[in-house]
C-alpha positions in Angstrom: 0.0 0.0 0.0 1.1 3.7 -0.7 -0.6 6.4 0.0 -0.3 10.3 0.9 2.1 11.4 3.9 0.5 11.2 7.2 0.8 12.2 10.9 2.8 10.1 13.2 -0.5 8.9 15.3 -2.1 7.7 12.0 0.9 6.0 10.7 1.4 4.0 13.7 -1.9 3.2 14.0 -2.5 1.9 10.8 0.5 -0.3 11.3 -0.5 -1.5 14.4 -4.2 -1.8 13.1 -2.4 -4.5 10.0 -0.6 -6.3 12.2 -3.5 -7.0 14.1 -5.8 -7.8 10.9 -3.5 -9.6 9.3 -5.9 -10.6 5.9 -2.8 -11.3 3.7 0.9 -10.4 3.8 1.1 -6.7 3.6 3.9 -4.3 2.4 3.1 -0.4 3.3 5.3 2.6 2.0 4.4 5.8 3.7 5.6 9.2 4.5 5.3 11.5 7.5 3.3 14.7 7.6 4.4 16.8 9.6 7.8 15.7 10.6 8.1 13.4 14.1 9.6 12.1 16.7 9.6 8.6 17.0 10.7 6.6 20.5 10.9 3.0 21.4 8.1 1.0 23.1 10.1 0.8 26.3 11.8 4.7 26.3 11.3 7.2 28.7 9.5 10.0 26.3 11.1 13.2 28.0 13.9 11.8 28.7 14.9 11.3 25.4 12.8 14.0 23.7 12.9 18.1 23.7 9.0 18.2 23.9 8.8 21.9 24.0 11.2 22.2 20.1 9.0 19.8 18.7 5.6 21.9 19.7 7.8 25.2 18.8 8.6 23.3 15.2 4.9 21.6 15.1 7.0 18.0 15.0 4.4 15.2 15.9 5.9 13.0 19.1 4.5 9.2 19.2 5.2 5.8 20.7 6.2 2.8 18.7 4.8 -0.4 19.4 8.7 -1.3 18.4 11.6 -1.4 20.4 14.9 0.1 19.5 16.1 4.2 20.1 14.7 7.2 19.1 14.2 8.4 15.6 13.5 11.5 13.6 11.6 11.5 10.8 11.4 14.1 8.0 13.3 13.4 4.2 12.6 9.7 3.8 10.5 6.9 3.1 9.4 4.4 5.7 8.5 1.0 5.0 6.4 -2.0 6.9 5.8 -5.2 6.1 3.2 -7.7 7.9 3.4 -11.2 8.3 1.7 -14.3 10.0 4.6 -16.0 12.4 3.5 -19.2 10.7 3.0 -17.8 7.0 7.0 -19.4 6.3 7.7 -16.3 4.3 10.6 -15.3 6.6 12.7 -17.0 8.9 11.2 -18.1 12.3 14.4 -17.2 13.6 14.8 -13.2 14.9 18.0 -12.5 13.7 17.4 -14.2 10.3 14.3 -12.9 9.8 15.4 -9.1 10.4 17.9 -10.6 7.5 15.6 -11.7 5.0 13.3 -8.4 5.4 16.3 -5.9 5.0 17.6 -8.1 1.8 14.8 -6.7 0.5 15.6 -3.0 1.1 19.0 -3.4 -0.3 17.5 -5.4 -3.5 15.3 -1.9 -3.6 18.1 0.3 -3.0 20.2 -1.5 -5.5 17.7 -0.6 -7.7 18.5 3.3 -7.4 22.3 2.6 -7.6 23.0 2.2 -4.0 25.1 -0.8 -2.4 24.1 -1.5 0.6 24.9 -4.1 3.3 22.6 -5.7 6.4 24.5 -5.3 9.4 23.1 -7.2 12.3 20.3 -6.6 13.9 18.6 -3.5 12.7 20.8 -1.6 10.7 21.7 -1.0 6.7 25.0 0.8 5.5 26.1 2.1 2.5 30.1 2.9 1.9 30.5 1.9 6.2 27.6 4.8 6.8 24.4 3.8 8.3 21.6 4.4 5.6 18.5 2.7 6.6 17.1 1.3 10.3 14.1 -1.1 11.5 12.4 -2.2 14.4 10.5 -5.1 14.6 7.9 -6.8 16.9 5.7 -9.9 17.2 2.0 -9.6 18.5 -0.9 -11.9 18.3 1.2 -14.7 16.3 1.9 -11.6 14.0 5.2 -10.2 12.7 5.8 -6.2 12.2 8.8 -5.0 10.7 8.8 -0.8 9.9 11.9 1.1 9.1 13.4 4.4 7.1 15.4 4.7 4.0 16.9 7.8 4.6 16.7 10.6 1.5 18.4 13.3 3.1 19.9 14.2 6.5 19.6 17.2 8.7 21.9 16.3 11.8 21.1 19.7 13.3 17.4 19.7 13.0 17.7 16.3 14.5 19.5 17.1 17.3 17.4 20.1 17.8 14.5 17.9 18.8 16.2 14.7 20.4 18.2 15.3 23.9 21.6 14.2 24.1 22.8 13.1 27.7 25.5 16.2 27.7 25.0 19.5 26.2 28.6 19.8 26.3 29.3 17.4 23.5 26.3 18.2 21.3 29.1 19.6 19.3 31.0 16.2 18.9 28.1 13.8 18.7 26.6 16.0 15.9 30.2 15.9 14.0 29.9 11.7 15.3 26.7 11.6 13.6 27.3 13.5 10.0 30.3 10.8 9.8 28.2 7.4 10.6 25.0 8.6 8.8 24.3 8.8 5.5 21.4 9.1 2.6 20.0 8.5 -0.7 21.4 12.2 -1.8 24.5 11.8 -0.3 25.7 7.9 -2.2 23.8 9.3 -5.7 25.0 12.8 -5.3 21.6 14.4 -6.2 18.8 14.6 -4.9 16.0 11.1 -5.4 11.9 11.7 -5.4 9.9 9.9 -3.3 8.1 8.2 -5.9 11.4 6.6 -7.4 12.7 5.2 -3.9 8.7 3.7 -3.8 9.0 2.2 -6.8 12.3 0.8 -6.4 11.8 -0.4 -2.8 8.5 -2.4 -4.0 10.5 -3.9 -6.7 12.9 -5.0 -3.9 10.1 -6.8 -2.6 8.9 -8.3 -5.2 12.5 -9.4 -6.2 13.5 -10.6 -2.9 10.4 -12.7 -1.7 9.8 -14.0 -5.6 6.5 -12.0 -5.8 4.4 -9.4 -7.3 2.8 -6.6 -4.7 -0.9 -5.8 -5.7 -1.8 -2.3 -5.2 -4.3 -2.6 -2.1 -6.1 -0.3 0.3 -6.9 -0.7 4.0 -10.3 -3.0 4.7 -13.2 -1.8 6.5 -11.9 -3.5 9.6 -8.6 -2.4 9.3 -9.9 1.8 8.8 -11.8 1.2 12.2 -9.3 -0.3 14.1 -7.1 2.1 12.8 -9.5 5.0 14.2 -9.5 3.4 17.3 -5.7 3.1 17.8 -4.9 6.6 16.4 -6.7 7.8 19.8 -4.2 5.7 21.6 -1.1 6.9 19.8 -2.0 10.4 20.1 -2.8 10.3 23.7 -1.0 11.6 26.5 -1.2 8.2 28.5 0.5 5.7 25.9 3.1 8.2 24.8 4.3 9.1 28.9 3.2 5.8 29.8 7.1 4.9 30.4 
């Protein structure tokens, strides 16, 4: 599924509202409108978030229902893919699974002239410099898998919105940063539409699972549910509920 960008609270939800349907295996390519702040299922929200520079810059601040660290989200494209546990479409195994899912993204990013490499668990690099992360998590005999394919890179707008534990060194990790992170404009040289790293990414799907997506929309169920978890995501309980 692709469709228009969307705000953080619907983007998770409909996510969340997939994984819990589950009608058939499901690969989603979305955007975020406006920019967000995304933390881990199990992070503290203020400790790791400047609450009052993401109200100033009208940033949307949610919750996964993923683990891993913080992450900002602005020039890129995130993808998610649903699965049934039992489905044999990916590895059983975490760690090989996580594998099989990213081997797509690099298939799709091969695609746009970019050689990429899984490094275990979560993380894709191009040229040593971290291009693309995921998170995944397993729910109701359900796999979720989402993660960014980075198009460009504002370090500084980043860090203006995510807290570092010393202000001291905001200088050094933001230098630390520009050196391990990388993008799409940054390996090509030019700047890459949104509609070419789609199209590219859903042919690394299709080449790395031996299939062909069919262009689908979200089922009646699936457009409630999602309703129903966007109230969650947006509310002050889930997203301070650490």
């Amino acid at each position: 599924m692709v469709g228009k960008p969307m705000d953080a609270f619907t983007n998770m939800a409909i996510d969340k509202a997939v994984l819990f349907s589950r009608p058939k295996p499901t690969v989603r390519l979305y955007q975020w409108k406006p920019a967000a702040v995304s933390i881990g299922c199990f992070q503290g929200l203020e400790q790791e978030v400047d609450l009052n520079a993401c109200s100033k810059h009208g940033i949307d601040v949610v919750r996964r229902i993923t683990g891993g660290g913080a992450v900002f989200h602005d020039k890129e494209i995130t993808y998610s893919i649903v699965l049934d546990e039992e489905s044999g479409v990916v590895p059983s195994a975490l760690k090989e699974s996580y594998g099989k899912i990213c081997g797509a993204v690099i298939r799709g990013l091969a695609f746009l002239g970019v050689d990429a490499a899984y490094v275990p668990l979560n993380d894709l690099v191009a040229n040593g410099r971290k291009i693309s992360g995921c998170a995944q998590t397993r729910r109701e005999k359900g796999i979720l898998q989402h993660g960014t394919v980075l198009m460009q890179v504002d370090v500084e707008k980043m860090f203006s919105v995510l807290k570092v534990p010393d202000e001291k060194i905001r200088g050094k990790m933001i230098a630390s940063v520009k050196d391990r992170v990388t993008s799409l404009e940054r390996e090509l040289g030019r700047p890459v539409s949104a509609g070419k790293v789609m199209s590219a990414l859903k042919k690394g799907f299709e080449s790395e699972f031996g299939v062909k997506l069919v262009k689908g929309c979200l089922t009646s169920g699936e457009k409630a549910l999602a309703a129903e978890f966007r109230e969650d995501f947006a509310s002050r309980g889930w997203n301070r509920c650490r």
